[in-house]
Wavefront OBJ file of the C-alpha trace (Angstrom):
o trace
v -1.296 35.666 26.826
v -4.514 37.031 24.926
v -2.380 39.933 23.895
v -0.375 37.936 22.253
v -2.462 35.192 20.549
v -4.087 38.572 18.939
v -0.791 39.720 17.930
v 0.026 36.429 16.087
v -3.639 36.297 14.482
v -3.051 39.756 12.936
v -1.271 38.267 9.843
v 1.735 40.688 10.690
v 3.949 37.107 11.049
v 2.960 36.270 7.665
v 3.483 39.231 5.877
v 7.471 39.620 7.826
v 8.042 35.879 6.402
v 7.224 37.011 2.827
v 9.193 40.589 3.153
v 6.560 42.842 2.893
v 6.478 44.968 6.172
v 7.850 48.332 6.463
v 11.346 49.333 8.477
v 9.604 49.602 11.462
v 7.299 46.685 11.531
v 10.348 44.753 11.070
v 11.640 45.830 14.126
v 8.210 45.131 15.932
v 7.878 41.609 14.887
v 11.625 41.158 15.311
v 11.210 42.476 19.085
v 8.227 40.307 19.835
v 10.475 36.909 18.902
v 12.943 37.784 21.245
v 10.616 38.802 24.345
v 7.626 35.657 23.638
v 8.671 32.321 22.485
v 4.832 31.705 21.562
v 5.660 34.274 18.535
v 9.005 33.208 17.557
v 7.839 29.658 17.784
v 4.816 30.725 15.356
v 7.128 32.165 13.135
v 9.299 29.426 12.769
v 6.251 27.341 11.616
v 5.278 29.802 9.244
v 8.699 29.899 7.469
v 9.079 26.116 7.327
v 5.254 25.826 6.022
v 5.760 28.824 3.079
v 9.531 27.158 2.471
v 7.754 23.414 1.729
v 4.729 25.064 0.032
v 7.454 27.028 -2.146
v 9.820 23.888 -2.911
v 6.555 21.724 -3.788
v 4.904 24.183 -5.629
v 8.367 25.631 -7.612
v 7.667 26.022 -11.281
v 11.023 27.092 -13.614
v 9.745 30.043 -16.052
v 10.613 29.345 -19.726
v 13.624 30.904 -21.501
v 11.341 33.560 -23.543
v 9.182 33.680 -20.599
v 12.223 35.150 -18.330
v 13.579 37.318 -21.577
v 10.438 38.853 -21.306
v 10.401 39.968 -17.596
v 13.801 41.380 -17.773
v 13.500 43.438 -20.328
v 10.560 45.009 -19.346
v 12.321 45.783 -15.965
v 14.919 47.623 -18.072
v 12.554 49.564 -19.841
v 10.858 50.708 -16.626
v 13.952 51.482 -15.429
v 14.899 53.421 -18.720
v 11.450 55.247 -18.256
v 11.732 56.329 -14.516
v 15.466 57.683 -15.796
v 13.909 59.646 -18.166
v 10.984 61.515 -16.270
v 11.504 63.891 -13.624
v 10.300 63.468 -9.831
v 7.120 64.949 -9.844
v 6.325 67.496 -6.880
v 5.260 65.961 -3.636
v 1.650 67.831 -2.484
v 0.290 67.766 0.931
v -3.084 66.141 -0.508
v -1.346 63.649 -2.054
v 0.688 62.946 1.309
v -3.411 61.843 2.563
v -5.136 60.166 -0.251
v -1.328 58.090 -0.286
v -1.826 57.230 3.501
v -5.132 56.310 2.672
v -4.122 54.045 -0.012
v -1.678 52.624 1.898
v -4.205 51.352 4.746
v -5.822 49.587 2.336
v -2.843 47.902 0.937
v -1.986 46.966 4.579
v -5.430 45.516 4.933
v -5.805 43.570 1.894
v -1.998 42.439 2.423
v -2.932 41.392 5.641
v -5.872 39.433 4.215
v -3.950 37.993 1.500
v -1.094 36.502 4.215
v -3.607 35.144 6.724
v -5.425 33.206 3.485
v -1.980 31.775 2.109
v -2.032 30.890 5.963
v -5.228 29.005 6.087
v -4.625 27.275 2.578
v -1.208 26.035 3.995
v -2.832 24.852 7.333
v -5.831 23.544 5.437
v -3.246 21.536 2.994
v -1.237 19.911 5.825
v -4.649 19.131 7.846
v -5.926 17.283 4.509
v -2.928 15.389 3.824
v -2.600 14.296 7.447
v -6.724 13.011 7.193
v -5.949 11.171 3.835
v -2.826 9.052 5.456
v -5.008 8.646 8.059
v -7.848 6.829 5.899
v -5.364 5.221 4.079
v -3.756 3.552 6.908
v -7.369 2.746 8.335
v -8.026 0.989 4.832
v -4.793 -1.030 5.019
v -5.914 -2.096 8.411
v -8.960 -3.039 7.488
v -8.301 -5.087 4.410
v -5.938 -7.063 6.390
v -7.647 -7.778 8.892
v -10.626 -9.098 6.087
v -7.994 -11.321 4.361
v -6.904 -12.584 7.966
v -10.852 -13.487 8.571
v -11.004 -14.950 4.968
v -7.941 -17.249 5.669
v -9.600 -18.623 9.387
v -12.987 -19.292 7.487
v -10.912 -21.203 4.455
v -8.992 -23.076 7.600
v -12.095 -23.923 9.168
v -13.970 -25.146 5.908
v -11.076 -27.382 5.928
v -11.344 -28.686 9.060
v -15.105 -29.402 8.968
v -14.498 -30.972 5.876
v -11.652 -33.375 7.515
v -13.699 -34.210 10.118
v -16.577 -35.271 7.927
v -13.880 -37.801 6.058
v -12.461 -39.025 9.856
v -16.253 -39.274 11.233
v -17.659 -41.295 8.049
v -17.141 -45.054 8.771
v -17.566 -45.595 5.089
v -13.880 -43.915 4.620
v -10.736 -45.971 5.348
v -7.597 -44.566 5.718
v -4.891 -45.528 3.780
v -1.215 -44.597 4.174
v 1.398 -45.230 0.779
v 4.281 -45.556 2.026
v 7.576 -45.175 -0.005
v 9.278 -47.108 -2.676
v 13.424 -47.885 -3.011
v 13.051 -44.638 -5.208
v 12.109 -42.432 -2.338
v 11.871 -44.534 1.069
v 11.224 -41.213 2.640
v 7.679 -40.212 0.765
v 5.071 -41.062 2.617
v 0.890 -40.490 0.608
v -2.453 -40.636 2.961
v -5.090 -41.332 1.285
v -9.105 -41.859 2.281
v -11.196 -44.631 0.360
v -14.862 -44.946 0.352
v -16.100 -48.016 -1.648
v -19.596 -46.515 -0.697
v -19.593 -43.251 -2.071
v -16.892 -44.216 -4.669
v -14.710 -41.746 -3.435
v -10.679 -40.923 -3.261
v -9.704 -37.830 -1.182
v -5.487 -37.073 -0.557
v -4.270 -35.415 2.630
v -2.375 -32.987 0.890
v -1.304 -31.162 4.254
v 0.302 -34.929 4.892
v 2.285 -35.403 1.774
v 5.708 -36.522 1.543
v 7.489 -36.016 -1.941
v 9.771 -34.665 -3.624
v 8.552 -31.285 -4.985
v 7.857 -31.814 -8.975
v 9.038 -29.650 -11.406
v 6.902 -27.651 -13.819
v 7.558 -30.151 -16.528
v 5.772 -33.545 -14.591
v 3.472 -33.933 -11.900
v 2.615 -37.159 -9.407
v -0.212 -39.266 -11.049
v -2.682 -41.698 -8.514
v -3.382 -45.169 -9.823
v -5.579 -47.852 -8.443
v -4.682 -51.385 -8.571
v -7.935 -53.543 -9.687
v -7.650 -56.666 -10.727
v -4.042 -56.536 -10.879
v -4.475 -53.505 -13.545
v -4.068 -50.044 -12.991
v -6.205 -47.488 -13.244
v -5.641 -43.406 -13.442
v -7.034 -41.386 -10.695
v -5.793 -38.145 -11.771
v -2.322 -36.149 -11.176
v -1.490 -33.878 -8.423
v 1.605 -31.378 -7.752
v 3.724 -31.994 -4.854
v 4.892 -28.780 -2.540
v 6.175 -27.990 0.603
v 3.033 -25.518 1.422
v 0.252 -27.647 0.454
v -2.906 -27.826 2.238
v -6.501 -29.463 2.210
v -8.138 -32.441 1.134
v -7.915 -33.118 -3.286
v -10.585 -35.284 -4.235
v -9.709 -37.346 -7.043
v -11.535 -39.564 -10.135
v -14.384 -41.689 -8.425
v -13.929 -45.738 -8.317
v -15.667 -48.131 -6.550
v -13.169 -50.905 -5.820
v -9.631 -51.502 -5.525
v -6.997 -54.087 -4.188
v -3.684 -51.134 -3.581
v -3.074 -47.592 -4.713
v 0.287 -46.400 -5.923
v 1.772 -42.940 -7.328
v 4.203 -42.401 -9.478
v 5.647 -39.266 -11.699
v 4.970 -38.229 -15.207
v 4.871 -35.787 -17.500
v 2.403 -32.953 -16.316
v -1.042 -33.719 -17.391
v -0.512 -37.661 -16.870
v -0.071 -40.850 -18.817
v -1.899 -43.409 -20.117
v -0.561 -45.990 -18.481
v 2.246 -45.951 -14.990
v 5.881 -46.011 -15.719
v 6.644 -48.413 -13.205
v 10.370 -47.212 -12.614
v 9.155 -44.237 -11.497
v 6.588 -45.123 -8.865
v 7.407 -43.327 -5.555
v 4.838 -44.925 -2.969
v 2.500 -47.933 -2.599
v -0.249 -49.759 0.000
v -3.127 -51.900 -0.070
v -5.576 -52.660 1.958
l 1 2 3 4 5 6 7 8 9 10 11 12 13 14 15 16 17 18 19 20 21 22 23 24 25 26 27 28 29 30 31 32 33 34 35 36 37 38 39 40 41 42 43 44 45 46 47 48 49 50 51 52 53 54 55 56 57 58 59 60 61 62 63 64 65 66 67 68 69 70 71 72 73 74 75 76 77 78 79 80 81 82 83 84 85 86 87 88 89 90 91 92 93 94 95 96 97 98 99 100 101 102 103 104 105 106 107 108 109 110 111 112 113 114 115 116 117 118 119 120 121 122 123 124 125 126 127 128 129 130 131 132 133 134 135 136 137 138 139 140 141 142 143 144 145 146 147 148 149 150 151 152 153 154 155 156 157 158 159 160 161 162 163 164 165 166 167 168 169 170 171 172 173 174 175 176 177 178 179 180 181 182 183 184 185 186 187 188 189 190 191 192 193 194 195 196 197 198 199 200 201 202 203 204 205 206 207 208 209 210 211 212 213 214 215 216 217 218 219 220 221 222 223 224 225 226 227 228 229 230 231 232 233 234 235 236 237 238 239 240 241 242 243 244 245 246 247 248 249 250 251 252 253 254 255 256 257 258 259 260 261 262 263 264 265 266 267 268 269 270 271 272 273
């Protein structure tokens, strides 16, 4: 098994992937797949690897850029047409062996460091989905926490309203406009305050163009508490304008912003005390 985890670390995969291996290397490596699935598995990996690297990496050469290669190739080839083979010497036979050694070495070298870059690559881009995923998680999970603190603000704050004896619930119920709508309402003559259950509110969504308006009725005279929009996912306690007495509240629909005074055809709820 060490034999052939050596084998496979020599580079000789690499360089039979990218065609560079002589006749009977070829044969070697091509031997090896068929006796050891370890290497034919490795090689398999190493083609897919250099064939994603190649397709991500693919840059298309310019027109004059391309012109330019292939006519040099034709002039080589016009030149090595035109010289005779020089004489082979037995020296030359050595100092070419010698040479090509070192080719073999530094193409070895150069395969198993396209290797590592590839490896390296996938190994990076693997760690950054992993981050990114981890962030994702994470800021969820802090919006989630947000939301539960905002619920629970509002649920300390209800309880304050339910627990103060100076508030008095009031519930509006609906007009022959809307019999359905139903307004709650908290009153404290004390602390001059007017707080809506929103989360409790029963109208007819308003459209961009008018919004619900709050008056209270004092001395048989209304007065504006301010306006408020009406939809399906509202939530929380609105605290409107302050007043210190009243005999009924009422709401009724306006243009957005409010009016002056109540357009009494278009009151949706009412209730006294």
């Amino acid at each position: 098994m060490e034999d052939i985890k050596a084998y496979i670390e020599t580079g000789i995969l690499e360089l039979y992937v990218l065609g560079d291996v002589t006749p009977d290397e070829k044969l070697q490596v091509e031997e090896m797949a068929k006796k050891h699935p370890a290497v034919k598995a490795e090689l398999d990996e190493i083609e897919r690897s250099l064939e994603l690297y190649a397709r991500e990496n693919a840059v298309e050469p310019s027109e004059a850029l391309r012109d330019r290669v292939m006519g040099s190739i034709l002039t080589n080839l016009a030149d090595d047409n035109n010289f005779p083979e020089k004489p082979q010497h037995l020296n030359h036979k050595v100092v070419e062996l010698t040479a090509r050694k070192e080719n073999n070495f530094y193409k070895y070298a150069f395969a198993a460091s396209l290797a590592l870059l590839i490896a390296s690559t996938i190994a990076l881009v693997n760690t950054y989905s992993r981050l990114k995923n981890s962030n994702d998680q994470l800021v969820a999970i802090q919006l989630q926490n947000q939301h539960f603190s905002n619920r629970v603000n509002l649920m300390d704050k209800e309880l304050t309203i339910f627990r103060d004896p100076s508030f008095k619930l009031l519930k509006l119920q609906g007009t022959a406009k809307t019999p359905a709508s139903v307004v709650t309402l908290a009153f404290s003559p004390v602390k001059q305050k007017v707080i809506i259950d929103m989360g409790n509110v029963k109208l007819p969504e308003n459209d961009k163009d008018h919004q619900y308006q709050l008056w209270a009725l004092v001395g048989g005279k209304p007065v504006d508490l301010g306006v408020f929009d009406a939809k399906t996912d509202s939530t929380g306690m609105k605290e409107m304008k302050s007043i210190a007495l009243a005999d009924a509240f009422a709401v009724t629909l306006e243009p957005k912003g409010g009016s002056v005074n109540p357009t009494m055809d278009q009151m949706v709820v009412l209730g006294k005390f």
